[in-house]
C-alpha positions, 0 to 999 in steps of 0.5 A, a space after each residue: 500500500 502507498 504511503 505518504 510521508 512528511 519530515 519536519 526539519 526543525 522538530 526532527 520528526 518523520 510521519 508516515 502514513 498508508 495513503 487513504 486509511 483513517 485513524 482510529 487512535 493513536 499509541 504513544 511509545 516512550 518519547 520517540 514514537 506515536 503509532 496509529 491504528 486503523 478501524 481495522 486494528 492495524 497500523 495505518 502511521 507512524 510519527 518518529 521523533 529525534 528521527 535523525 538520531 533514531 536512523 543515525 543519520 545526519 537531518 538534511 539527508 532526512 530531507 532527501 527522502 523520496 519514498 517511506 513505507 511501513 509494513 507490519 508483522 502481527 505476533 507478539 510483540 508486533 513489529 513495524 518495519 519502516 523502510 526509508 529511500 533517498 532518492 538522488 543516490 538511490 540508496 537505501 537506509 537500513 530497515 529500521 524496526 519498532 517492536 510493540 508487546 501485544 498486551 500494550 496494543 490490545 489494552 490501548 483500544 478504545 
């Protein structure tokens, strides 16, 4: 599925959201990350904030994104996969994964 993304350079955060989903509602993980699930119970977004130092790369390169999607694979723990491209040298930056326990997901519906 296609998702949209945007980075704000200024608070280090990148948002990516599967393109078309509503939000059911949101989970907040820590101080780095806010997770939001669709009606349909799966993950539709993601906000990662200090995104320059969650991926370990400097923040105008952050800028350079050209495609961002998330994918997810339910157990428990559920984990998100966010794959990240830069689009003028075509690189690739490593996977990086968020891992959610199943009992904080379940508890956290409204």
């Amino acid at each position: 599925m296609r998702c949209e993304f945007d980075y704000d350079f200024s608070g280090d955060s990148l948002y990516i959201h599967k393109k078309g989903k509503a939000v059911r509602y949101s989970l907040e993980l820590g101080d780095d990350y806010v997770i939001d699930i669709g009606f349909d119970g799966n993950v539709v977004g993601i906000e990662i904030f200090n995104a320059s130092k969650i991926f370990k790369i400097p923040k105008y390169q952050l800028r350079k994104i050209d495609k961002a999607t998330i994918s997810t694979k339910f157990g428990d723990p559920i984990i998100i996969f966010v794959h990240l491209s830069l689009g003028q040298q075509g690189s690739r930056i490593p996977v990086h994964t968020v891992a959610i326990p199943k009992a904080v997901a379940v508890s956290s519906r409204r």
